[in-house]
mmCIF file of the N, C-alpha and C atoms, coordinates in Angstrom:
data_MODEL
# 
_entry.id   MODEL 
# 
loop_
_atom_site.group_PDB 
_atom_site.id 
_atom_site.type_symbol 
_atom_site.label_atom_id 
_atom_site.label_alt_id 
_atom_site.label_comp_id 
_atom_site.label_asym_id 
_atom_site.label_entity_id 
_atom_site.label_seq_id 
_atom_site.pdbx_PDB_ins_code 
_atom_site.Cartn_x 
_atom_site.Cartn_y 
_atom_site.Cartn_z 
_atom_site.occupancy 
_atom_site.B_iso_or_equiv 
_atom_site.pdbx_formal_charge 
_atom_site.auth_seq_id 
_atom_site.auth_comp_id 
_atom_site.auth_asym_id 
_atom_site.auth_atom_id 
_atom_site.pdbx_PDB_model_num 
ATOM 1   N N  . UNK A 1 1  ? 14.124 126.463 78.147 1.00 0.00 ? 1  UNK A N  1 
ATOM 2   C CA . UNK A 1 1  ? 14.476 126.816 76.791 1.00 0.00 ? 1  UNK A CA 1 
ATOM 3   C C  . UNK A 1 1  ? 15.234 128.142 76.794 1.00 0.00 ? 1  UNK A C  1 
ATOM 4   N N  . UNK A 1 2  ? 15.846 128.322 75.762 1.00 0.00 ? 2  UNK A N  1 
ATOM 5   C CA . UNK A 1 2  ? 16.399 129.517 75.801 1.00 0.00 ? 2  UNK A CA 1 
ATOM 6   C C  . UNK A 1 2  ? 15.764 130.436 75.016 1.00 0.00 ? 2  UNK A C  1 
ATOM 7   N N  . UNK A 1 3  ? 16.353 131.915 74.862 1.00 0.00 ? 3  UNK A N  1 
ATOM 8   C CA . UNK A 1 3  ? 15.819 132.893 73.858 1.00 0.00 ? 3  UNK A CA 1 
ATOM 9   C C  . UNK A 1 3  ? 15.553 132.479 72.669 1.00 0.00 ? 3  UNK A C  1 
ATOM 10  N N  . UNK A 1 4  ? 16.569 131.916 72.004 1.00 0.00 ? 4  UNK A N  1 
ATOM 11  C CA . UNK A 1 4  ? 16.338 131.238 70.659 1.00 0.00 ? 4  UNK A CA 1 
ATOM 12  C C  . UNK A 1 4  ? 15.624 130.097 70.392 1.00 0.00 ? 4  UNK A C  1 
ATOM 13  N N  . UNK A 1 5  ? 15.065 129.614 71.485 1.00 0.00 ? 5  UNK A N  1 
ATOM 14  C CA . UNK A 1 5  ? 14.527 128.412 71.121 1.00 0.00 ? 5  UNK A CA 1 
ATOM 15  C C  . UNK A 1 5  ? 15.240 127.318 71.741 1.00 0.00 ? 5  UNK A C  1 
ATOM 16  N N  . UNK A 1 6  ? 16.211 127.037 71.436 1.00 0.00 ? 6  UNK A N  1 
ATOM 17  C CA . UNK A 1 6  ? 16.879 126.002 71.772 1.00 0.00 ? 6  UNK A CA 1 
ATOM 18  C C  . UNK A 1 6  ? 16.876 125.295 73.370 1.00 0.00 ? 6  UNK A C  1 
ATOM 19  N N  . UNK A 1 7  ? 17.403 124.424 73.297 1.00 0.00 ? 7  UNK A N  1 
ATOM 20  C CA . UNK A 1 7  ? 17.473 123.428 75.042 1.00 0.00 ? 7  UNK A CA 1 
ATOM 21  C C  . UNK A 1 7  ? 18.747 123.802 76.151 1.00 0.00 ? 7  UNK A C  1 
ATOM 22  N N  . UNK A 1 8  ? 18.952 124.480 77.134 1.00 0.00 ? 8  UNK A N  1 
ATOM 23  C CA . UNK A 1 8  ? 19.492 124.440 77.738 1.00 0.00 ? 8  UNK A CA 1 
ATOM 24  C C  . UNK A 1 8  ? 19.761 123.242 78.774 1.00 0.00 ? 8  UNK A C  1 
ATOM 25  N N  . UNK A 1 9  ? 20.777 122.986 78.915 1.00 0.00 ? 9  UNK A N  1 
ATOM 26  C CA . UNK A 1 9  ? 21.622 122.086 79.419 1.00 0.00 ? 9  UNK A CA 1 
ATOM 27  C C  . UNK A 1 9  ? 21.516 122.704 80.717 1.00 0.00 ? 9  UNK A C  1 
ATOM 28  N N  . UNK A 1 10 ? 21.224 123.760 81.655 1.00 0.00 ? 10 UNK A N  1 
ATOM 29  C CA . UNK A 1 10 ? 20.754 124.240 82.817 1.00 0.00 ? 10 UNK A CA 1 
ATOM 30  C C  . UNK A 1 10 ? 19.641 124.195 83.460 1.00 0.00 ? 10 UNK A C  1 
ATOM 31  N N  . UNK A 1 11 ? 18.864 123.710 82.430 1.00 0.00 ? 11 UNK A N  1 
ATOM 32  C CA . UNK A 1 11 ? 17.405 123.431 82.703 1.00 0.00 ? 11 UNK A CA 1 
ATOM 33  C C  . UNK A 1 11 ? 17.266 122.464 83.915 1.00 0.00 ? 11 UNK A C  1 
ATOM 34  N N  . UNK A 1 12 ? 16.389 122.337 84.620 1.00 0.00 ? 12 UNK A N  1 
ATOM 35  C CA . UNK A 1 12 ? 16.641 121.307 86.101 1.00 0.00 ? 12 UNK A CA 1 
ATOM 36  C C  . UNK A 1 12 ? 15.400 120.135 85.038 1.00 0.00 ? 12 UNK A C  1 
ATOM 37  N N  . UNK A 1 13 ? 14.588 120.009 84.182 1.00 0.00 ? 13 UNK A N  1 
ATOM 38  C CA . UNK A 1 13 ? 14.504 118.831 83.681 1.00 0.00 ? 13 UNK A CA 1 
ATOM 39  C C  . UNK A 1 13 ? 15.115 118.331 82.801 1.00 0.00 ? 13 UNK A C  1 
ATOM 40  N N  . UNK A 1 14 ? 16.884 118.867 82.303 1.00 0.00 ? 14 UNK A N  1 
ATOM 41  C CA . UNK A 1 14 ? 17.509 117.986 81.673 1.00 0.00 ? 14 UNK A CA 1 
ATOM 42  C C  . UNK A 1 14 ? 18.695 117.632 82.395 1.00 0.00 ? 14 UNK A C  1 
ATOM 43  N N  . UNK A 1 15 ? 18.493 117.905 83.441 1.00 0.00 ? 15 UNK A N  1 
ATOM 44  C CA . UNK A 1 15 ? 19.876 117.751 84.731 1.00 0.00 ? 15 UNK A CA 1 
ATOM 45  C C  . UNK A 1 15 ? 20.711 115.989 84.799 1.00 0.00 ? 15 UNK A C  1 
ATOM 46  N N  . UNK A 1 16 ? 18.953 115.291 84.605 1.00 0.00 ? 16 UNK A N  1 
ATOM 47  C CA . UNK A 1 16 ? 20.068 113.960 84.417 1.00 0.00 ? 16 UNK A CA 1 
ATOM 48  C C  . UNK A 1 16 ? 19.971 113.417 83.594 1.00 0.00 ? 16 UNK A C  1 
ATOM 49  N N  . UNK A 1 17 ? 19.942 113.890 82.561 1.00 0.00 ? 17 UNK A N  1 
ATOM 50  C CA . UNK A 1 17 ? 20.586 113.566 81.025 1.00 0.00 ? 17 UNK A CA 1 
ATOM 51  C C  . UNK A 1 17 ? 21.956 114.029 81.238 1.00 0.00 ? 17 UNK A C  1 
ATOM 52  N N  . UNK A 1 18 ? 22.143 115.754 81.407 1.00 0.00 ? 18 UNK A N  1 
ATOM 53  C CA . UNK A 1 18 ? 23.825 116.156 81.429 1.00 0.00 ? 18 UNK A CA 1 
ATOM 54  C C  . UNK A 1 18 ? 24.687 115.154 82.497 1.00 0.00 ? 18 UNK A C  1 
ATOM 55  N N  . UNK A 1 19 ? 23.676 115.238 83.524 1.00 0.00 ? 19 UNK A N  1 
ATOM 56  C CA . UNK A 1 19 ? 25.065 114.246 84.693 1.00 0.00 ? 19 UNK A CA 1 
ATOM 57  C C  . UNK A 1 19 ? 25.793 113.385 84.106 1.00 0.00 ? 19 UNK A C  1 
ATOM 58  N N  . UNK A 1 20 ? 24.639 112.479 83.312 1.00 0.00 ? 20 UNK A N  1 
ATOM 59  C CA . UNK A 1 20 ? 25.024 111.123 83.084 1.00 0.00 ? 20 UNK A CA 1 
ATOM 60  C C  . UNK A 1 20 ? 26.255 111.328 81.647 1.00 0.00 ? 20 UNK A C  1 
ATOM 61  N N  . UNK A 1 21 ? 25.710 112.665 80.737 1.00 0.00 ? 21 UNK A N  1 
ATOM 62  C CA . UNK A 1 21 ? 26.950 112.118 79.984 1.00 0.00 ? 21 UNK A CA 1 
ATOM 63  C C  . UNK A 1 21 ? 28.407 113.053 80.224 1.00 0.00 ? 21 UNK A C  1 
ATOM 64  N N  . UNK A 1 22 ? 27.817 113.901 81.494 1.00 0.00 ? 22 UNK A N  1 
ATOM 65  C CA . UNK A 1 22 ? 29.331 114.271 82.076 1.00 0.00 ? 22 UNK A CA 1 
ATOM 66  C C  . UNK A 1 22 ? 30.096 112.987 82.935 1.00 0.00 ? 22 UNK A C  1 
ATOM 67  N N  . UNK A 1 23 ? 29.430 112.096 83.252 1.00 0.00 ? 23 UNK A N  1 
ATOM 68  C CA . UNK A 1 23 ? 29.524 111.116 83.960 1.00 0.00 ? 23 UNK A CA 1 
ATOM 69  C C  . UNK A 1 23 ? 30.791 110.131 83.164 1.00 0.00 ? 23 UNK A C  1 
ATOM 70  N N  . UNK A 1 24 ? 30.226 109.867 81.793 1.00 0.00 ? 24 UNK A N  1 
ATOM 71  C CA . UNK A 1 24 ? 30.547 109.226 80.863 1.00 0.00 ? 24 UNK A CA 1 
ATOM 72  C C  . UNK A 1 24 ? 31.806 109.577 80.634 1.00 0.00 ? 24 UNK A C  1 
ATOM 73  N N  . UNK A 1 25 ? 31.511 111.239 80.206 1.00 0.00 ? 25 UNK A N  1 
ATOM 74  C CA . UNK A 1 25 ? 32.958 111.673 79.751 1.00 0.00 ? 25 UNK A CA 1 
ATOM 75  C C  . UNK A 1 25 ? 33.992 111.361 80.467 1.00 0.00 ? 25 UNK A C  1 
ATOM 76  N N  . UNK A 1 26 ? 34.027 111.984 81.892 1.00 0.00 ? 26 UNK A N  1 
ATOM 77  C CA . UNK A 1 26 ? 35.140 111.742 82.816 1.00 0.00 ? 26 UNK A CA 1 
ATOM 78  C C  . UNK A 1 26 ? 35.437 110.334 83.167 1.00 0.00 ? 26 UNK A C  1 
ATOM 79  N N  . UNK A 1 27 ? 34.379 109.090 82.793 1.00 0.00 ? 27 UNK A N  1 
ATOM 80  C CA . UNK A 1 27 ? 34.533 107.533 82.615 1.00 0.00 ? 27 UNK A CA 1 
ATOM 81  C C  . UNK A 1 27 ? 35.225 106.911 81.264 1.00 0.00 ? 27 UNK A C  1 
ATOM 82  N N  . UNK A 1 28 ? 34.955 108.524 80.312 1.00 0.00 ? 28 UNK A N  1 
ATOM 83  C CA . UNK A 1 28 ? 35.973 107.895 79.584 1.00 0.00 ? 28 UNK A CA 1 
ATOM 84  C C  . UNK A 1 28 ? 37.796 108.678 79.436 1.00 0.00 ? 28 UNK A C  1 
ATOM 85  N N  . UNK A 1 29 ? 37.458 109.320 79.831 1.00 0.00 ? 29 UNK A N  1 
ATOM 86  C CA . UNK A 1 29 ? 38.898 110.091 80.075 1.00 0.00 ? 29 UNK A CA 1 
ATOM 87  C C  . UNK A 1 29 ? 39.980 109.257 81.192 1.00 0.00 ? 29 UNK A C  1 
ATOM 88  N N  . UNK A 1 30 ? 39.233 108.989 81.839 1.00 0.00 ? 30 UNK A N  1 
ATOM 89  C CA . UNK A 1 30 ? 39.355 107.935 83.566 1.00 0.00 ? 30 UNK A CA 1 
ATOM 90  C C  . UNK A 1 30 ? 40.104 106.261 82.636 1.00 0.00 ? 30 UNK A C  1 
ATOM 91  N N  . UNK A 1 31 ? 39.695 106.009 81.775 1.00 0.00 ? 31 UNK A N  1 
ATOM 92  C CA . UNK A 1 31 ? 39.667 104.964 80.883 1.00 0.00 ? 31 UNK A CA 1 
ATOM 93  C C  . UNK A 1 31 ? 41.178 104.808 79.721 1.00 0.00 ? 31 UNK A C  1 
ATOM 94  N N  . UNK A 1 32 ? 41.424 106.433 79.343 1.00 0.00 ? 32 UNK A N  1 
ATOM 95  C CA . UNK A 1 32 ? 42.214 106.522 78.538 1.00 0.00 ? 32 UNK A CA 1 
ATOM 96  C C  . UNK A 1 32 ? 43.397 106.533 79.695 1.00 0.00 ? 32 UNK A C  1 
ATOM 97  N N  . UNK A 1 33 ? 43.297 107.716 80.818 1.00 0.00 ? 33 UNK A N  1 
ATOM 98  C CA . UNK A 1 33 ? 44.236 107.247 81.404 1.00 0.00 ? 33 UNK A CA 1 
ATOM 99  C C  . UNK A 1 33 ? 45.044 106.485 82.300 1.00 0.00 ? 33 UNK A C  1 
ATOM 100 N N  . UNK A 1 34 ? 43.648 105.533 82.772 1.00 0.00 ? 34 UNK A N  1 
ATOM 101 C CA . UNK A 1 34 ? 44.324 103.488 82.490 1.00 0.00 ? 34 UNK A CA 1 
ATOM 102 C C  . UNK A 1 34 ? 44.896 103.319 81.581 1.00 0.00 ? 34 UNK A C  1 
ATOM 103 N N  . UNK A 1 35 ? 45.006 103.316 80.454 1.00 0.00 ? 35 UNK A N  1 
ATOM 104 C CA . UNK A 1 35 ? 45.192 102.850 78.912 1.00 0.00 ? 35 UNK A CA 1 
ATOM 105 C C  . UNK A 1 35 ? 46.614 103.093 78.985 1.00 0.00 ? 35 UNK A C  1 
ATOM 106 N N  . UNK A 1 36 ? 47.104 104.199 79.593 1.00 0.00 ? 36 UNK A N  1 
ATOM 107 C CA . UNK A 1 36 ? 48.578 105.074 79.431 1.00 0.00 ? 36 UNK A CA 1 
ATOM 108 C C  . UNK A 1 36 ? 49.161 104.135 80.340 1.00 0.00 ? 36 UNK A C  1 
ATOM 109 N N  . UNK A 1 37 ? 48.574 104.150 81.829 1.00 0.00 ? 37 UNK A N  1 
ATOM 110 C CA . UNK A 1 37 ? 49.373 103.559 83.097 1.00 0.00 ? 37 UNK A CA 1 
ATOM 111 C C  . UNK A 1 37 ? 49.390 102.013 82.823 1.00 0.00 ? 37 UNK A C  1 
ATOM 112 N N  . UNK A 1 38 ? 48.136 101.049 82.485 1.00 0.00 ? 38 UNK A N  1 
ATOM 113 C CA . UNK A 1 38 ? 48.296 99.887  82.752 1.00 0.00 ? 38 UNK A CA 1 
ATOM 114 C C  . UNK A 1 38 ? 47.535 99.420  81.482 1.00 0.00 ? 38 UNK A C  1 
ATOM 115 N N  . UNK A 1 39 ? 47.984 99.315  80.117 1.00 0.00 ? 39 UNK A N  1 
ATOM 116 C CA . UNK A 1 39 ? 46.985 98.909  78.873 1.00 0.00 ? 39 UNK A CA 1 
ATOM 117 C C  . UNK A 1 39 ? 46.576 97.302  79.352 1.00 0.00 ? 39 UNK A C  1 
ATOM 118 N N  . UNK A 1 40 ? 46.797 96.273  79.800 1.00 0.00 ? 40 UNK A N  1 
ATOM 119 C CA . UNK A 1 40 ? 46.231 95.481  80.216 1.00 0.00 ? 40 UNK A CA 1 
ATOM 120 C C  . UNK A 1 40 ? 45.148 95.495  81.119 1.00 0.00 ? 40 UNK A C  1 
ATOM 121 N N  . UNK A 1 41 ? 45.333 96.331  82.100 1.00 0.00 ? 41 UNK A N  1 
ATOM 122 C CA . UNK A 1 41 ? 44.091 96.387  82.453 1.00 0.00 ? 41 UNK A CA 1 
ATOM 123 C C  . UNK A 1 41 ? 42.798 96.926  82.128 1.00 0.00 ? 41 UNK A C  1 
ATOM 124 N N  . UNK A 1 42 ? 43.299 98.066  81.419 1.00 0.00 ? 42 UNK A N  1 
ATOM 125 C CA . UNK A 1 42 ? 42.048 98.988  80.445 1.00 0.00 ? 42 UNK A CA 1 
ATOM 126 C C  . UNK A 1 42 ? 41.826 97.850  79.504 1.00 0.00 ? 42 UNK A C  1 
ATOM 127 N N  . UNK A 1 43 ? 42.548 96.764  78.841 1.00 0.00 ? 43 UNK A N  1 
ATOM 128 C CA . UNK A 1 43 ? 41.734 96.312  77.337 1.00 0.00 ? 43 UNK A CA 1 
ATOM 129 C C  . UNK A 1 43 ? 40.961 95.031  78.709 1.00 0.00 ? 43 UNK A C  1 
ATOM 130 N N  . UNK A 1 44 ? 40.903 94.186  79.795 1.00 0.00 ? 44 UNK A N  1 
ATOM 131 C CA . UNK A 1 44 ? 40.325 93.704  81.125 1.00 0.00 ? 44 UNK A CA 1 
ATOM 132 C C  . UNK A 1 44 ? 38.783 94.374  81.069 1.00 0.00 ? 44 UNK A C  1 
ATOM 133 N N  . UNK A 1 45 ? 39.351 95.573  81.189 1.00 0.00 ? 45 UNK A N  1 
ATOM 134 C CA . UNK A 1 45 ? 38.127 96.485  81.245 1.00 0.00 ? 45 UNK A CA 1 
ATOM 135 C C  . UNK A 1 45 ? 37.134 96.627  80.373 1.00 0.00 ? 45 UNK A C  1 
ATOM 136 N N  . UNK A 1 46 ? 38.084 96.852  78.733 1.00 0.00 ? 46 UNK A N  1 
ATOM 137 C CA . UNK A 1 46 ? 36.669 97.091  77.753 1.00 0.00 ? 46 UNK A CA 1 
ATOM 138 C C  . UNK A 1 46 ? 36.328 95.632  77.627 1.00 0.00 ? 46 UNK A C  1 
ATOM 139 N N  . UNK A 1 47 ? 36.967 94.419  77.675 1.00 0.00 ? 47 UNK A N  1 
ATOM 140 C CA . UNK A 1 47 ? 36.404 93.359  77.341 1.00 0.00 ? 47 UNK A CA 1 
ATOM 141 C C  . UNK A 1 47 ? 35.431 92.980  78.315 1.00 0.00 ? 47 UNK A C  1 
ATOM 142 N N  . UNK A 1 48 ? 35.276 93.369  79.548 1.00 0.00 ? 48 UNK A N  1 
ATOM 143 C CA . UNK A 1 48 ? 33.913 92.803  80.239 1.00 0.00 ? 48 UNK A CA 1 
ATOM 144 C C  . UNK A 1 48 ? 32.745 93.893  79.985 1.00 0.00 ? 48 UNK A C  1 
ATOM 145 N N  . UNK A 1 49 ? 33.237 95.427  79.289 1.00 0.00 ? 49 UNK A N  1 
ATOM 146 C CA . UNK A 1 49 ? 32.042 95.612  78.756 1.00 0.00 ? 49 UNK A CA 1 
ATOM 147 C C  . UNK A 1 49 ? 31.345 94.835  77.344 1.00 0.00 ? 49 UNK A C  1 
ATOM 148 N N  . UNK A 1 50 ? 32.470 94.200  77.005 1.00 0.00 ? 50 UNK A N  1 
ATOM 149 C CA . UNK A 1 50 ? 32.016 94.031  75.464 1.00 0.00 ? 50 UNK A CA 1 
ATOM 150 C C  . UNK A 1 50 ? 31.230 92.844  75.776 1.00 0.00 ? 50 UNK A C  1 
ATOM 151 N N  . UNK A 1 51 ? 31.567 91.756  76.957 1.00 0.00 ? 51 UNK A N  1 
ATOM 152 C CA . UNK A 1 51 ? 29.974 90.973  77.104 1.00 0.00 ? 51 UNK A CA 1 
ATOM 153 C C  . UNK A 1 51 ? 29.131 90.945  78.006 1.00 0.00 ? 51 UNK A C  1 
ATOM 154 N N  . UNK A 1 52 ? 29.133 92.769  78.406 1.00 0.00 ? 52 UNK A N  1 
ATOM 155 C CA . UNK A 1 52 ? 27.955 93.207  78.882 1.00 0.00 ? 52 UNK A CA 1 
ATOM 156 C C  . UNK A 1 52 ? 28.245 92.592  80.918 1.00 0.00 ? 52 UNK A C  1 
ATOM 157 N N  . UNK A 1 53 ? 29.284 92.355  81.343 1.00 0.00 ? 53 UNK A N  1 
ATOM 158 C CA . UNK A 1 53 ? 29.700 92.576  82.669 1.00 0.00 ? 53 UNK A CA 1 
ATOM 159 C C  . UNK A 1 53 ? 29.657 93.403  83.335 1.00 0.00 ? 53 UNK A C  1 
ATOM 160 N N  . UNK A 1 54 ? 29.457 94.512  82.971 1.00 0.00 ? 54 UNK A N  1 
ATOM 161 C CA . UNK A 1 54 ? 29.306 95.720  83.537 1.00 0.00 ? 54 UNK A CA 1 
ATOM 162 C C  . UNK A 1 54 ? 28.415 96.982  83.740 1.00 0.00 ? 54 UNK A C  1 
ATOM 163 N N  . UNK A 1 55 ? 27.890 97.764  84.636 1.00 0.00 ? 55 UNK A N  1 
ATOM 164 C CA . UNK A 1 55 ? 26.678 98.228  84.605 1.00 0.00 ? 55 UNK A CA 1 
ATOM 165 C C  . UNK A 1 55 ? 26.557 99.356  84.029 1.00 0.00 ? 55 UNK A C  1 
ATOM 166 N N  . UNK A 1 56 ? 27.898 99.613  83.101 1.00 0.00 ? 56 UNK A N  1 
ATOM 167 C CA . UNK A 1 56 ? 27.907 101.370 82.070 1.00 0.00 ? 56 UNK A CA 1 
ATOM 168 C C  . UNK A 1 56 ? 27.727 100.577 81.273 1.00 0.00 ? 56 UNK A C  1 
ATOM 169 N N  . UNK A 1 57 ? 27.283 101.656 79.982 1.00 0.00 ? 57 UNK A N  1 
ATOM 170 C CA . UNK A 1 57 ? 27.765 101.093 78.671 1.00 0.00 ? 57 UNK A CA 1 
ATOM 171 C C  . UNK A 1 57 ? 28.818 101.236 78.223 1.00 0.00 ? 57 UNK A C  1 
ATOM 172 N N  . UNK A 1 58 ? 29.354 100.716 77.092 1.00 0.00 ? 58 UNK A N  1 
ATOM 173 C CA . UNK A 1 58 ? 30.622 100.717 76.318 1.00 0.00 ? 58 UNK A CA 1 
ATOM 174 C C  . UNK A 1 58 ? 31.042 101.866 76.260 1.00 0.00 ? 58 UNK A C  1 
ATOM 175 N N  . UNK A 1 59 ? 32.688 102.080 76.236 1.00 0.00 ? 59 UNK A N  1 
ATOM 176 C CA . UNK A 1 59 ? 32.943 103.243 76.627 1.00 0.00 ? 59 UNK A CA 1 
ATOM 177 C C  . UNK A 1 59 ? 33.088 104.114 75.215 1.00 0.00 ? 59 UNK A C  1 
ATOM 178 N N  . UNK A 1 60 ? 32.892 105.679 74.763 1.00 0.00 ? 60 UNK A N  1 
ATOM 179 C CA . UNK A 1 60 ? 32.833 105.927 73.534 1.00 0.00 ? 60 UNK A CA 1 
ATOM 180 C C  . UNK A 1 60 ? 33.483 106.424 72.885 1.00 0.00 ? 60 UNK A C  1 
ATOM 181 N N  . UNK A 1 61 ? 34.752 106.309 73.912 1.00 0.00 ? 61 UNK A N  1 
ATOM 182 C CA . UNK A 1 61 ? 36.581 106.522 73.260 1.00 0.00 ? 61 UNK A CA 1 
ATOM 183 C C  . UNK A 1 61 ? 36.939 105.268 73.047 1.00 0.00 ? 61 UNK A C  1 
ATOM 184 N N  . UNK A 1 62 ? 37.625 105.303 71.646 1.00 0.00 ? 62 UNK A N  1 
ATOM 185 C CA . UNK A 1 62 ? 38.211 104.214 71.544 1.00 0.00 ? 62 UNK A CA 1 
ATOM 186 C C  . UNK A 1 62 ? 39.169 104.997 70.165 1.00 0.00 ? 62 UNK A C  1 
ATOM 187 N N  . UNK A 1 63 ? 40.043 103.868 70.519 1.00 0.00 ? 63 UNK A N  1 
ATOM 188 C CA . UNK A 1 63 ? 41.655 103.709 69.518 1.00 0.00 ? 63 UNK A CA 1 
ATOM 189 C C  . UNK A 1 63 ? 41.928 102.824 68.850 1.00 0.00 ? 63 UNK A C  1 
ATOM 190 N N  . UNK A 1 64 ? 41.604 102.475 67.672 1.00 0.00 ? 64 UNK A N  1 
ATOM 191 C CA . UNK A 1 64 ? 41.485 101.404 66.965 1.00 0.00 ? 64 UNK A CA 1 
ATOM 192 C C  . UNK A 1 64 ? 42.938 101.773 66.751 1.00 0.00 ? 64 UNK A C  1 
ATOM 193 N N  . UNK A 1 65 ? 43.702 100.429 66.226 1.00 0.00 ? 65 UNK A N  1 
ATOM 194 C CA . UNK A 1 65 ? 45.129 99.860  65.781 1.00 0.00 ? 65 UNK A CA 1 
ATOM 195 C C  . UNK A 1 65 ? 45.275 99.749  64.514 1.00 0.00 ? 65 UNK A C  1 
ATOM 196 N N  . UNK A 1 66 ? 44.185 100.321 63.540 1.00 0.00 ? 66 UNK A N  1 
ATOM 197 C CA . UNK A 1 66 ? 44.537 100.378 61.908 1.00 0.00 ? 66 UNK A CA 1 
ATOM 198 C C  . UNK A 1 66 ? 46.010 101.300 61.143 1.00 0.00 ? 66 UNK A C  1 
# 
C-alpha cells in the first residue's frame, strides 16, 4: 500500500495482475499495428477471438466503422 492508502502497482502481490494487463496492452497495440500492415489478417484474428479460438481474451482496442 502506499502512504495514502492506496494500491501500488509495485507491490510483489499485485505483480500478476500488472503483467497480465501490460501484457494485454502491448497485445493490443501489437494488434493495431497488424491492422495498419495487413487489415485482413487482424479482422482473421479478432474473428477467432470472437468464437473463443483463442487463449486471450478479446482484444480491448477496437475501431468501430460508424
Amino acid at each position: 500500500m502506499t502512504e495514502n492508502g492506496g494500491i501500488s502497482a509495485f507491490d510483489k502481490e499485485h505483480a500478476h495482475e500488472v503483467i497480465i494487463i501490460q501484457l494485454m496492452r502491448i497485445y493490443d497495440l501489437l494488434l493495431a499495428q497488424l491492422s495498419v500492415e495487413n487489415p485482413e489478417k487482424a479482422q482473421q484474428l479478432v474473428a477467432l477471438h470472437e468464437v473463443g479460438q483463442t487463449f486471450m481474451p478479446v482484444p480491448s482496442f477496437a475501431v468501430d466503422d460508424d
